[in-house]
VEXSEMI-609227 format. One record per residue (C-alpha): residue number from 1; y, x, z; residue in one letter. Coordinates in Angstrom, 1 decimal, padded with zeros to 4 digits. Each point is the difference from the previous one (the first is absolute). Layout:
+-----+--------+--------+--------+-----+
:   n :      y :      x :      z : res :
+-----+--------+--------+--------+-----+
: NUM :      Y :      X :      Z :   A :
...
+-----+--------+--------+--------+-----+
//
This chain:
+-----+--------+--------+--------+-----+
:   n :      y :      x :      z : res :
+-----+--------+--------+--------+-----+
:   1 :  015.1 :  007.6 : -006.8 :   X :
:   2 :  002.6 : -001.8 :  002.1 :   X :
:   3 :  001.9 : -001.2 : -003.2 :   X :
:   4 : -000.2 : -003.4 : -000.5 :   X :
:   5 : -000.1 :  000.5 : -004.3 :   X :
:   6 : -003.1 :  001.9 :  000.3 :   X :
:   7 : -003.2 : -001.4 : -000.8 :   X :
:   8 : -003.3 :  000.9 :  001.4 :   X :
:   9 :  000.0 :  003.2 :  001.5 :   X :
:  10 : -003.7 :  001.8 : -000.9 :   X :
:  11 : -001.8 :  001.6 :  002.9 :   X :
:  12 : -002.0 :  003.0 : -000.3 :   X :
:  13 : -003.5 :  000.0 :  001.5 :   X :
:  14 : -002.0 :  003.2 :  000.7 :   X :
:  15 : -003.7 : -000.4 :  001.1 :   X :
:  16 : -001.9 :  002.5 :  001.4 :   X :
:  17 : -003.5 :  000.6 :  000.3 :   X :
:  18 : -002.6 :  001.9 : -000.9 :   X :
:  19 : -002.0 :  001.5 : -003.6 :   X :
:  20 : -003.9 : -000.2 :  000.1 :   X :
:  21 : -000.7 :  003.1 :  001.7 :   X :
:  22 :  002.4 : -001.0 :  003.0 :   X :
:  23 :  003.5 :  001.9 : -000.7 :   X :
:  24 :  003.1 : -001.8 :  001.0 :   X :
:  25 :  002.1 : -000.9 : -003.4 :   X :
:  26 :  002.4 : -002.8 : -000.9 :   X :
:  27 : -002.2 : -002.2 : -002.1 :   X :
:  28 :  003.5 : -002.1 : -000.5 :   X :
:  29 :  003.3 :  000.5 : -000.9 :   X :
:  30 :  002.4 : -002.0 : -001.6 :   X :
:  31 :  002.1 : -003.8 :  000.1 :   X :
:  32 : -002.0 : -002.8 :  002.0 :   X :
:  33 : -000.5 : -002.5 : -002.4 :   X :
:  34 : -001.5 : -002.9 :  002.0 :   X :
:  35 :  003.5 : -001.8 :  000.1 :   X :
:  36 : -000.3 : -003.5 :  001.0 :   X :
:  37 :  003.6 : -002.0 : -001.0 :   X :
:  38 :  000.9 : -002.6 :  002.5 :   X :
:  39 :  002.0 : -003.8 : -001.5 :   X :
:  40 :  002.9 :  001.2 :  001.4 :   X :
:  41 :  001.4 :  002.7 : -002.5 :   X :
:  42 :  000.4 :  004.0 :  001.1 :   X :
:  43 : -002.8 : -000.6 :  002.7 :   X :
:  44 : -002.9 :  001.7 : -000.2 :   X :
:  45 : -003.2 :  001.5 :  001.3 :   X :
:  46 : -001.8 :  003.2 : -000.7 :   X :
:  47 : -003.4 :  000.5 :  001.4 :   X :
:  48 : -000.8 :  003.4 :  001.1 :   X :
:  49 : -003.6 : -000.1 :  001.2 :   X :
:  50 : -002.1 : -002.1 :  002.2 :   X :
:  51 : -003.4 :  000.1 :  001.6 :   X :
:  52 : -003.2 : -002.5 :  000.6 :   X :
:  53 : -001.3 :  001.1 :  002.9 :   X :
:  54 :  000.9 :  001.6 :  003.4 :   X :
:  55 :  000.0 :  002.5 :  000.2 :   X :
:  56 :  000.3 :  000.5 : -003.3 :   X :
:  57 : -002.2 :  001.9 : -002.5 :   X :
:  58 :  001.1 :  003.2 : -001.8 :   X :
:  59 : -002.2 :  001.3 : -003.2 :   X :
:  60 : -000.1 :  003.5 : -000.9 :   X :
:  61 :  000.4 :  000.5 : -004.0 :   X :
:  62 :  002.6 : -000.9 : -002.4 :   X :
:  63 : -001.8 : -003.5 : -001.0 :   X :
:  64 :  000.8 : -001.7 :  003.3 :   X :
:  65 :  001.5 : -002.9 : -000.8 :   X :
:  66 :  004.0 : -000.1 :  000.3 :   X :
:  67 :  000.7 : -002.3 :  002.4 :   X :
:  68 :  003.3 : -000.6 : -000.7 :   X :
:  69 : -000.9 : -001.7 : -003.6 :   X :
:  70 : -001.6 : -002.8 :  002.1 :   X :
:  71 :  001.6 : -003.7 : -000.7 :   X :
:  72 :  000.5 : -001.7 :  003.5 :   X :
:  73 :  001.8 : -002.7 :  001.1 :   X :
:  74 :  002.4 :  000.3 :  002.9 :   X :
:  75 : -002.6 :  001.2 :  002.4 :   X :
:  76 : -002.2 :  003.0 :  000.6 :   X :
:  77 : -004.3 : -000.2 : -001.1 :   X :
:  78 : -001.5 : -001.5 :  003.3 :   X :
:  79 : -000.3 :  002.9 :  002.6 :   X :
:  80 :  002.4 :  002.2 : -002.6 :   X :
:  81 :  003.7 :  000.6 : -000.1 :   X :
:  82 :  002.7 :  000.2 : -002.9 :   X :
:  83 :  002.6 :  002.7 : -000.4 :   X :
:  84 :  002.6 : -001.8 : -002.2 :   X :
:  85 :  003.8 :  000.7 : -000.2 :   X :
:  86 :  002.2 : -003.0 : -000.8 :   X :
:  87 :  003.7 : -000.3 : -001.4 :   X :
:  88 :  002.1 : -002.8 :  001.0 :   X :
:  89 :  003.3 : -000.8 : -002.3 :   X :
:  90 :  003.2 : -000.9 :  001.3 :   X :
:  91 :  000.2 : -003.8 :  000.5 :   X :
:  92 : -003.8 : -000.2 : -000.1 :   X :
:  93 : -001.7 : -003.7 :  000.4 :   X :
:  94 : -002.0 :  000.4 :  003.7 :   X :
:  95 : -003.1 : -002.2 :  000.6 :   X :
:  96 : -001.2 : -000.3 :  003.6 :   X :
:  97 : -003.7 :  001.0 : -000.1 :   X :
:  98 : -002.5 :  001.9 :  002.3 :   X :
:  99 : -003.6 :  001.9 : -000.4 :   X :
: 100 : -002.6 :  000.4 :  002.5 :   X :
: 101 :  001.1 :  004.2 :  000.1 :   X :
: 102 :  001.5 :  002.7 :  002.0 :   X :
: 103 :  003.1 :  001.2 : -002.5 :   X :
: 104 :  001.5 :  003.7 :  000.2 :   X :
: 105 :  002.9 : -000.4 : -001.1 :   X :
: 106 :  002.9 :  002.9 : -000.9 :   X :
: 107 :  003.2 : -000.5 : -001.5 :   X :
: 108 :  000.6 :  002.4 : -002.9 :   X :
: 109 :  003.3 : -000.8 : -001.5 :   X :
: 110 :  002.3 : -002.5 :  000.6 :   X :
: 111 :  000.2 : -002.7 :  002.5 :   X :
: 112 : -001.5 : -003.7 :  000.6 :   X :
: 113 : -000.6 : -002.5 :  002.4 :   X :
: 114 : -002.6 : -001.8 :  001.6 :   X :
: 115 : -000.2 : -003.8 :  000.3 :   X :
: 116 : -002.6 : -000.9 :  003.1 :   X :
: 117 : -001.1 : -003.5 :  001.5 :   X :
: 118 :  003.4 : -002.1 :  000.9 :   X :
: 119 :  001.9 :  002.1 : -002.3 :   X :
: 120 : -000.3 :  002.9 :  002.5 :   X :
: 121 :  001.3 :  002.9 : -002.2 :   X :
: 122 : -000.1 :  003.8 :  000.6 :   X :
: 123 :  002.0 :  002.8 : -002.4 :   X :
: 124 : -002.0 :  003.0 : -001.4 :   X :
: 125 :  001.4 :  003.3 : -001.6 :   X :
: 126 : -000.6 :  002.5 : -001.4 :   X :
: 127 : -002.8 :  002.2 :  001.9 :   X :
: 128 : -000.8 : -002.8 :  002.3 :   X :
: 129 : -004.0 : -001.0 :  001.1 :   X :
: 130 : -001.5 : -002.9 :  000.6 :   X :
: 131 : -003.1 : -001.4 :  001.1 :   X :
: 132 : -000.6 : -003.3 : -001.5 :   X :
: 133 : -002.5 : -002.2 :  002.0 :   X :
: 134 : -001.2 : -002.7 : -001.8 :   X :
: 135 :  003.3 : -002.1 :  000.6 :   X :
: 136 :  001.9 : -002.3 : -002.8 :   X :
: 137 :  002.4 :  001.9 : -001.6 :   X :
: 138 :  002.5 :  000.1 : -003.0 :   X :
: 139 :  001.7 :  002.8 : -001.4 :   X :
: 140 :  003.9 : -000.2 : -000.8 :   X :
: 141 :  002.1 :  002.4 : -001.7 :   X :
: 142 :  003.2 : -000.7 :  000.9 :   X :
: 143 :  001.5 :  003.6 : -001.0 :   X :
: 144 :  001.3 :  001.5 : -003.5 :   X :
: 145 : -002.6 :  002.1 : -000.9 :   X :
: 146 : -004.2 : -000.7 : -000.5 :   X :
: 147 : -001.9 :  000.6 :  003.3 :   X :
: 148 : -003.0 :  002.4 : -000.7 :   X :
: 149 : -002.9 : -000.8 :  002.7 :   X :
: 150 : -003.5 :  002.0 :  000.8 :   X :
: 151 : -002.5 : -002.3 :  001.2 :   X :
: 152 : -003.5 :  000.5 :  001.3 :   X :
: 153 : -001.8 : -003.0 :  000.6 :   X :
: 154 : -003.2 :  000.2 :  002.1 :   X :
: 155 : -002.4 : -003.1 :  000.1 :   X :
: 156 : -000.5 : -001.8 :  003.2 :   X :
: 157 : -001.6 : -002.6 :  002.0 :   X :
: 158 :  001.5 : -003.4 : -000.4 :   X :
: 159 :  002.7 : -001.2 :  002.1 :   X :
: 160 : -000.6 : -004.4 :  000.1 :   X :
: 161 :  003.6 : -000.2 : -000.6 :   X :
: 162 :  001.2 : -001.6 : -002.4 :   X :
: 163 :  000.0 :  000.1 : -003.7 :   X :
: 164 : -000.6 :  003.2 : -001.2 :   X :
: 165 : -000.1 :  000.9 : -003.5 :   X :
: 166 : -003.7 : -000.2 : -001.8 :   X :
: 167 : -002.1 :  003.1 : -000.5 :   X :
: 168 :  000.5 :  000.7 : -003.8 :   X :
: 169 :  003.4 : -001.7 :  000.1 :   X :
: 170 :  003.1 :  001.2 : -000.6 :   X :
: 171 :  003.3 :  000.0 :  003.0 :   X :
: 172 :  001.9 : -002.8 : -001.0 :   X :
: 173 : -002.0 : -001.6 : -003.1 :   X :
: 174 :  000.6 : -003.6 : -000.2 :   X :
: 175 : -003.7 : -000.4 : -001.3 :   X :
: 176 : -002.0 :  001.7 :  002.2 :   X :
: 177 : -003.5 :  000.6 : -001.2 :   X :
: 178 : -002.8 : -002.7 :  001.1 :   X :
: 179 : -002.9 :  001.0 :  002.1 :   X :
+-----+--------+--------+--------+-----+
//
């Protein structure tokens, strides 16, 4: 993963859950294929799951819908959260944005800074935490190697601050969507 050649790296996904008459099974198991490609080439996002509601419904039977196959923009549904994990190259193009969330954020490989208000900066590494509040941000990858990042993003109540980006857009699109 941390070599700079390689492309992509696929995640595997298990899903539990439950058959019809309530036993616990995995009802998936293989790569995540929601893989969202950023401009900036090497950068991805791969969404894991998300929810609609808090808290969050959970169907019994394997024809619950797999919420990982849902197409969202950069934030959760209203009231939900997303589960994505997000790879940032080497030399990465960073684009100051922020969402109206609370962000769990855990470093998984590699190393990358973040770019606050008045170019306020802090360095993250491998196994690192953070709880994103709602502030502008960019993220930099100033290392050799891609940065692999798990992010849960949980919807919340609106700051008044600023710009942020749109519901249904997209961190750092030049052409927002209209509303």
């Amino acid at each position: 993963m941390s070599d700079t050649g390689k492309a992509h790296q696929p995640i595997r996904r298990v899903v539990t859950g439950h058959d019809d008459r309530g036993s616990a099974k995995v009802i998936v198991d293989g790569e995540a294929m929601n893989i969202r490609p950023s401009p900036t080439p090497g950068q991805y996002s791969t969404l894991m799951w998300c929810t609609d509601s808090m808290p969050c419904d959970m169907p019994v039977g394997e024809g619950a819908e797999d919420m990982g196959n849902r197409i969202l923009g950069t934030y959760p549904p209203v009231n939900g959260t997303r589960f994505m994990i997000a790879e940032y190259p080497p030399g990465n193009t960073a684009r100051m944005h922020r969402t109206e969330t609370i962000d769990y954020i855990i470093v998984l490989d590699g190393e990358i800074d973040m770019e606050l208000d008045e170019g306020r900066m802090v360095h993250l590494k491998r196994g690192d935490v953070m709880i994103q509040r709602g502030t502008y941000h960019a993220w930099i990858n100033r290392g050799s190697e891609t940065c692999r990042m798990a992010f849960v993003l949980i919807d919340a109540k609106p700051l008044g601050i600023g710009d942020p980006v749109p519901r249904g857009g997209i961190a750092g699109d030049p052409h927002p969507p209209k509303h």
